[in-house]
C-alpha positions in Angstrom: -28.4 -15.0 9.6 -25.9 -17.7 11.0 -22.8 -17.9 9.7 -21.0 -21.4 8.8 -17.1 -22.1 9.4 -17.3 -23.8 6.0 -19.4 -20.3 4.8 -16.6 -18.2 6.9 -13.6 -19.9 4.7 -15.0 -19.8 1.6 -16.1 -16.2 1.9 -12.0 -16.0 2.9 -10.8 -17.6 0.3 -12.8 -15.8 -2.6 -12.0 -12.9 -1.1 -8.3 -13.5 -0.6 -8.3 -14.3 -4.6 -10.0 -11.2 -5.5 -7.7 -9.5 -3.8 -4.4 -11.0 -5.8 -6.0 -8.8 -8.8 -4.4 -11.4 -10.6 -7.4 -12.2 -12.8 -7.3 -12.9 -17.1 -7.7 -9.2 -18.2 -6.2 -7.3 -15.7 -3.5 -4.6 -16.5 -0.9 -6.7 -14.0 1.6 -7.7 -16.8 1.2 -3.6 -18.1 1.6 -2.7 -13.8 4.7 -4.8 -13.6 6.5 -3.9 -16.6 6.2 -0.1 -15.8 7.8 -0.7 -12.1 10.3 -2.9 -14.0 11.2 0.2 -16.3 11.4 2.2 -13.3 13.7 0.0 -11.4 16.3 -0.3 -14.2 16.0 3.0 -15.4 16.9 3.8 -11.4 19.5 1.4 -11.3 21.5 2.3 -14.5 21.1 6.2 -13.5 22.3 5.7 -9.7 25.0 2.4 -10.8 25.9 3.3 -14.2 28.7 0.1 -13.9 25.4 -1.9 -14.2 24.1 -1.1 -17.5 27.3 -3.0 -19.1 26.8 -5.8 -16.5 23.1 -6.2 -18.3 24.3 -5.6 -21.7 26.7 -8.8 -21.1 24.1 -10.8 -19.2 21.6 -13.6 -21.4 19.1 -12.5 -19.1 18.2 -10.2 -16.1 15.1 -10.8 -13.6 14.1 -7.0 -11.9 12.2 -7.4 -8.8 11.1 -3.8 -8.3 9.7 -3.7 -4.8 9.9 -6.9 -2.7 8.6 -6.0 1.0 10.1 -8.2 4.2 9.2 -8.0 7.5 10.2 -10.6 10.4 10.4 -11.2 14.1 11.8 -14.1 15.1 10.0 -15.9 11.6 10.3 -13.9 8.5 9.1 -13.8 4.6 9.3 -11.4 1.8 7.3 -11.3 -1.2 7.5 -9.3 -4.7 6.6 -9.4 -8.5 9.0 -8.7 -11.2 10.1 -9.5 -15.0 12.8 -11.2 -16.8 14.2 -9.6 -19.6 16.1 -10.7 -22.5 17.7 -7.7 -24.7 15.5 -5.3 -23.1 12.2 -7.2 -23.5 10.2 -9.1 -20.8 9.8 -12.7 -21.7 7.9 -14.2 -19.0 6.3 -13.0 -15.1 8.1 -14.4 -11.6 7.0 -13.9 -8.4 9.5 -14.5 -5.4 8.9 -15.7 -1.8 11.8 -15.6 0.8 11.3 -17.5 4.0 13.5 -17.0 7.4 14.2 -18.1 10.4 16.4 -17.1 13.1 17.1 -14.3 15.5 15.4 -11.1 13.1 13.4 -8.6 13.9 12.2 -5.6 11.4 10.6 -4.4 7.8 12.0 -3.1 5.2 11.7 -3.0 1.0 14.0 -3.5 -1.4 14.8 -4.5 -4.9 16.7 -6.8 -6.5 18.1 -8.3 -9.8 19.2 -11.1 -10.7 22.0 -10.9 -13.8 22.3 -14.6 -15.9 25.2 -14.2 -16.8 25.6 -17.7 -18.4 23.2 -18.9 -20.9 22.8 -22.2 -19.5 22.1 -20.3 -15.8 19.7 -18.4 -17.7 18.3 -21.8 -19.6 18.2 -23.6 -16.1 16.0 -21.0 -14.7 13.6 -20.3 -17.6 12.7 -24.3 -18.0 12.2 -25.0 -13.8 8.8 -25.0 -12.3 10.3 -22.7 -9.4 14.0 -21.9 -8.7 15.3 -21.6 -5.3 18.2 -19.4 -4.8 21.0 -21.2 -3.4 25.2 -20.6 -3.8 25.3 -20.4 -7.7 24.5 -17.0 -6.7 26.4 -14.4 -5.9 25.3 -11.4 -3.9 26.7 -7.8 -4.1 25.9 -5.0 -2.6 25.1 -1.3 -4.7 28.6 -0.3 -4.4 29.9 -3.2 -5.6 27.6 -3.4 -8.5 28.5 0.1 -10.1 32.1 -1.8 -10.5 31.4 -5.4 -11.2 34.2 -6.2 -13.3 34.4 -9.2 -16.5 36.7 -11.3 -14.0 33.7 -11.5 -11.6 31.0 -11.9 -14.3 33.1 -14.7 -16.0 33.4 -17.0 -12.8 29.5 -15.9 -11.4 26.7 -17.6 -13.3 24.0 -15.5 -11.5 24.7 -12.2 -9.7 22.2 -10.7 -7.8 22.4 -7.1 -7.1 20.1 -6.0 -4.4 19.6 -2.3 -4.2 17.3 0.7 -2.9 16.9 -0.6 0.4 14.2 1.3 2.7 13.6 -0.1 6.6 15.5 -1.8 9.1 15.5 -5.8 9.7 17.8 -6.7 11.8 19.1 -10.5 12.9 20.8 -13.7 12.0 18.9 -16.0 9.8 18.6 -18.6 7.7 16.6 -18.0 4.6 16.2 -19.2 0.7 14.1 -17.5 -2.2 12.1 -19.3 -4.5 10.7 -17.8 -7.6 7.8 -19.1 -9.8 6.6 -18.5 -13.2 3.5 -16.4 -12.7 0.4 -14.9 -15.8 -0.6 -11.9 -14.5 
């Protein structure tokens, strides 16, 4: 049996598809919530400081495991939720892209905490949203003590927390994230 190039990418293809599990009836929506619920339940038990940070926030976006590796080029990928009051709204995906002197893997996860309604309103109506210097970065330690002053001049903070790996480097790198129906 002789196999086609056009036979070899379309066999790639489907199977690359199939493999998303990403298909109408799956149980991703019920998969992601429950890593969702994990991750702030984790967050608010190890950073109690950040359970008042979300009750003040419009909106928060969990991203309970995004997985980055790079060497010399990098990306990062992960699946989360937005929530508003404590229910999930709507499905994001993120993709970070890097380049620059890096070398490593590791897993995080992250948050992002609207703290402004139109922030929040901004993000919810784009067709992606690329991280860029509305946002403010802290690290665990700072987010167990983010205080009103810093919530009241940030309209997006993004905690990133529960770091596992090593990457290592100087880069340059932005974050998209996209609606997604799991």
């Amino acid at each position: 049996m002789m196999m086609t190039r056009r036979g070899l990418l379309l066999g790639a293809g489907a199977f690359g598809l199939a493999a998303c599990n990403n298909g109408i009836g799956s149980n991703g929506g019920a998969q992601i919530d429950a890593r969702v619920a994990a991750t702030e339940n984790f967050l608010f038990t190890q950073y109690p400081g950040t359970q008042d940070l979300a009750s003040r926030a419009a909106g928060v976006l969990y991203m309970p495991l995004m997985t980055e590796a790079g060497f010399g080029v990098g990306g990062a990928f992960g699946r989360g939720a937005l929530r508003i009051q404590g229910v999930t709204v709507d499905y994001y995906s993120a993709a970070k892209g890097s380049f620059g002197l890096q070398i490593g893997a590791q897993q995080y996860a992250h948050a992002l905490f609207f703290m402004d309604p139109g922030a929040l309103e901004n993000f919810r109506r784009s067709s992606g949203w690329a991280v860029s210097g509305d946002v403010r970065y802290a690290t665990p330690e700072q987010g167990a003590s983010i205080g009103k002053q810093s919530t009241e001049l940030d309209p997006v903070i993004a905690l990133v927390f529960g770091q596992q790996g090593l990457i290592a480097g100087a880069t340059l790198s932005g974050v998209k994230y996209t609606r997604i129906i799991p």
